[in-house]
N, C-alpha and C positions, 0 to 999 in steps of 0.2 A: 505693148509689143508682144506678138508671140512668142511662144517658149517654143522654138523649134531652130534647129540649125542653120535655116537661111541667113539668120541676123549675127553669125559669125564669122568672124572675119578671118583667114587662115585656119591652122588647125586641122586640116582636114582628113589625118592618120588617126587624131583623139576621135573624129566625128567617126569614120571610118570603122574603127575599132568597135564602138559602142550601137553601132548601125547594126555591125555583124552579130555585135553579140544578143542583141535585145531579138534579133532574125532566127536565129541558131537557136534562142531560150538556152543560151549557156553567159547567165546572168552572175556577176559572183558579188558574194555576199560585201564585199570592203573597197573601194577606190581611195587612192590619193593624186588626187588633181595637184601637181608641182608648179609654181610659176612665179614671176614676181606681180605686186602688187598692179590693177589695173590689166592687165592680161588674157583675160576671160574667162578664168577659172569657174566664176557663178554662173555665168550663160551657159558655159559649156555641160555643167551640172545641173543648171533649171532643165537646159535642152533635155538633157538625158533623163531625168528624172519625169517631166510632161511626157515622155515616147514611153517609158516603163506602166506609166497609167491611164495613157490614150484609149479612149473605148475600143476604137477601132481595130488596134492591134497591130499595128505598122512600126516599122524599125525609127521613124518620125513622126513625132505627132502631127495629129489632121489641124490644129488650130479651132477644130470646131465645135466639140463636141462637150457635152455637159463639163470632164473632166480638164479640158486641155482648158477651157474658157475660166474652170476655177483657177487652174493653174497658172494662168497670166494674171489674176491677182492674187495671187498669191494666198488664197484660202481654200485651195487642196487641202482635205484632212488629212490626207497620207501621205502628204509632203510636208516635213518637219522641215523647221529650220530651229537649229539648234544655236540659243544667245547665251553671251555673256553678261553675269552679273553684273562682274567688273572687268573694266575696260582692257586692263593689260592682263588678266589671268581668264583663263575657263578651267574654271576648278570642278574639284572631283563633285560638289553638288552641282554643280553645273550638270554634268554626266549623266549623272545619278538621276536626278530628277528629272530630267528632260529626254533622255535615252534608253538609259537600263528599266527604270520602271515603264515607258509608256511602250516597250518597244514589246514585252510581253501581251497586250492586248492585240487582237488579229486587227486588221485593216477594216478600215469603214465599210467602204465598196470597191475598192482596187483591189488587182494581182498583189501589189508591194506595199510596205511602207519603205518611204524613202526619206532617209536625216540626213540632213545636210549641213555640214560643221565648217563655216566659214572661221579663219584667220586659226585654223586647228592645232600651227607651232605655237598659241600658247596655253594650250594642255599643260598642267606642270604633271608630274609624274605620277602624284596619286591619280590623275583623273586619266590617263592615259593606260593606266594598272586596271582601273575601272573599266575601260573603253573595250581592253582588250579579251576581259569575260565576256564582252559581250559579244565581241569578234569571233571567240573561238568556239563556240555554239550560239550562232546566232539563230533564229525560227526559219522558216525556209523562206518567208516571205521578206526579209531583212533586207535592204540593202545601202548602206551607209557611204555618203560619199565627205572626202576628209581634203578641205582645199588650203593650201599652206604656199606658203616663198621660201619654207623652208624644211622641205622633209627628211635631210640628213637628221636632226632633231628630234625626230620620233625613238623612239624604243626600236631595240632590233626587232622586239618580237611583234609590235606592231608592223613593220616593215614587213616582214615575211609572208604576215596573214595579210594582205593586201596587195590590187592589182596598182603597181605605181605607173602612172603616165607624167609625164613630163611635158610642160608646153615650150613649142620653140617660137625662136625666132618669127613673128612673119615679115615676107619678104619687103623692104622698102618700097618698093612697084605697089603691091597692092596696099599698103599705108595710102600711101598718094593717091590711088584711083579712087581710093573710100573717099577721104576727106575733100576732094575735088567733087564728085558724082554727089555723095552723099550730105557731105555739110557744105556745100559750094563755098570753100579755101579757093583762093587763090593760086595758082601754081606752083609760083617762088615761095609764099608760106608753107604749102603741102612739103614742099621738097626739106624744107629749113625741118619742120614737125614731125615727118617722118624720121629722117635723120638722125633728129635728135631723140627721137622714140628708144630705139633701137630695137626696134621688132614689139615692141608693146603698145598695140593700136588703142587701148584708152586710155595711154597715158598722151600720146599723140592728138588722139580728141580731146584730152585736157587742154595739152598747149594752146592746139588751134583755134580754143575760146577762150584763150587769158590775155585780158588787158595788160597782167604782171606781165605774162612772158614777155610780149611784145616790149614792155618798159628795161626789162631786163638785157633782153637784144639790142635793143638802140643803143642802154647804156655800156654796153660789154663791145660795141662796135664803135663806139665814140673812143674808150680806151686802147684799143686795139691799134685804130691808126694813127695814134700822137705817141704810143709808150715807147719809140726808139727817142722821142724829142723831149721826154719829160725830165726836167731837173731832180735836185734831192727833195725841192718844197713841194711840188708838183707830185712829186711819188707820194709823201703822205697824202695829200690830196687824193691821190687816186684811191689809195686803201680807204681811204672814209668813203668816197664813193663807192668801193667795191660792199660796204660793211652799210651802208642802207639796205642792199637785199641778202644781210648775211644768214634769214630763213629759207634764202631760195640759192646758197654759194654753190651747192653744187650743179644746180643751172647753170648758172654763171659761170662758171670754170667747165663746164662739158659745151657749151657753145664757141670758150674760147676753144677748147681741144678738136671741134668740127673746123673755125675758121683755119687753125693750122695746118690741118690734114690738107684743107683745099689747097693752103698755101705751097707746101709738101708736095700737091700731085700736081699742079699749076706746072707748078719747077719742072717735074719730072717728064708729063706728057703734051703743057701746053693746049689740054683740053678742055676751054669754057663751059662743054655742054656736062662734065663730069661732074663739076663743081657744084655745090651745094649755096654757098650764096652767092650766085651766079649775078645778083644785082649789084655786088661789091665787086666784080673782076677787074675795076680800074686800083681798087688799093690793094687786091690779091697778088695782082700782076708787079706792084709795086715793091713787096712785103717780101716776092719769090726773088727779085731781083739783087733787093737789098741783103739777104740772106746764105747763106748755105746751107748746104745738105744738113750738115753735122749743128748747126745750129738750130735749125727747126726744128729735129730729134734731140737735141736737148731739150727743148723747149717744151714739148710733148711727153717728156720723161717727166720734167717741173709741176708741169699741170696734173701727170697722174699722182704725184710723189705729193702733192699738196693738197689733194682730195682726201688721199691715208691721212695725211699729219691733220687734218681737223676731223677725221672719223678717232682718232687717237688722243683728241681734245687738247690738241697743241694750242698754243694762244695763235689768234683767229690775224690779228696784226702781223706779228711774226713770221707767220707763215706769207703771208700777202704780200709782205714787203720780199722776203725771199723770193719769192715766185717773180714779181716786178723786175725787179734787180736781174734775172735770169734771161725774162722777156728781151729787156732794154739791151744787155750786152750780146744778146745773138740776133 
């Protein structure tokens, strides 16, 4: 796939920004690409990275050229990617050896070298301390991009010395017009994947080709419409059921929190086309009836309050059964 902006989806302030600046030659030495996992963060930084070493010298790369063609595989000399030894740390040899020494040699044949420090929140502090001499006189041809989900985490001082961009949201519309156009989803899936995304189109394309998700939707829709009917034996029941996908619970429980909202606005404006699982509007319609305001807001208070209590490492039954109990009485 080309390294160039077209294969981006959203984003178009981060593309925007980096169009100007690469236009302008007011290049700065440090970025931190912010975002959660799946996001775009690497594309948006191969992108920019391939346009800083393009022969041709455009604010986007041509896709054509000696440079841009190494750069879609990924053996650009002057596009560093900087790895971990080890899996949950990039320690200070990490840095060291892969950054601060190589970064003193000039460039092969490019304007730039460019490092690119994927998953960079786990710097621990020595290597961060290391990072930041090299921030603070970097060569002029330097420019290091730092992609994280979490850059409150950094040092202030790394903060400072760097341009931070932040990825949003993209808009649910164009979720769905990718995964329709581009991986021909269906449209009630697009709508379910998008949704459930919430602005992050590869985690979206994840859904959209998992067998799990889909196994996980049936099973979380099959509980959905019996949990006002189920007895006390039937509730443990359901918790074992919920506890076969208890690597995917927080799926699990943010599909149930999309079914409710539908349920929620059902009630409220009686709009089929607004809804999200638009193929369920005969038990939505059944769910909003049976229901009240204040109970479906509880409900959705349950579902957020039970995602904390197992990020919290409450016992995983517990919690399940709580949450049930909640469901069934509103």
């Amino acid at each position: 796939m080309t390294k160039d902006y077209s294969n981006i989806i959203g984003h178009e302030k981060i593309i925007s920004y980096f169009q100007n600046a690469a236009a302008a030659d007011k290049v700065s030495h440090a970025y931190i690409l912010n975002g959660p996992d799946k996001s775009g963060k690497m594309l948006l930084a191969e992108s920019f990275a391939a346009a800083l070493q393009c022969e041709k010298g455009e604010a986007t790369a041509c896709g054509e050229c000696r440079s841009c063609r190494q750069a879609e595989g990924k053996n650009q000399p002057d596009i560093i990617y900087v790895t971990h030894e080890k899996p949950n740390t990039l320690s200070v040899e990490d840095i060291r050896r892969q950054l601060n020494d190589d970064i003193v040699l000039k460039p092969y044949g490019s304007r730039y070298k460019v490092y690119i420090i994927d998953e960079a929140e786990k710097m621990n502090v020595q290597a961060q301390n290391a990072l930041l001499k090299t921030i603070e006189e970097p060569p002029a041809y330097a420019v290091i991009l730092l992609l994280t989900d979490n850059a409150d985490g950094f040092l202030p001082t790394i903060l400072s010395r760097c341009v931070r961009l932040d990825l949003q949201a993209v808009p649910d519309a164009k979720i769905r017009r990718f995964l329709m156009e581009n991986k021909q989803v269906p449209s009630y899936q697009a709508d379910i994947c998008a949704a459930f995304a919430q602005g992050n189109v590869g985690k979206a394309v994840r859904l959209a080709s998992s067998e799990q998700f889909n196994e996980i939707k049936n099973s979380a829709m099959q509980l959905l419409k019996r949990v006002n009917e189920i007895d006390l034996y039937e509730m443990s029941q359901a918790v074992k059921q919920i506890s076969e996908y208890k690597l995917e619970v927080n799926d699990y429980l943010d599909l149930m929190l999309i079914w409710y909202r539908d349920v929620l606005l059902f009630k409220a404006t009686a709009d089929v086309n607004r809804l999200v699982f638009r193929d369920e509007v005969y038990s939505i319609k059944k769910a909003a009836s049976h229901s009240s305001y204040n109970g479906i807001e509880q409900v959705i208070k349950a579902l957020e309050k039970a995602k904390k209590r197992l990020q919290a490492n409450v016992n995983f039954e517990l919690v399940m059964e709580l949450l049930l109990y909640t469901m069934k009485e509103n």
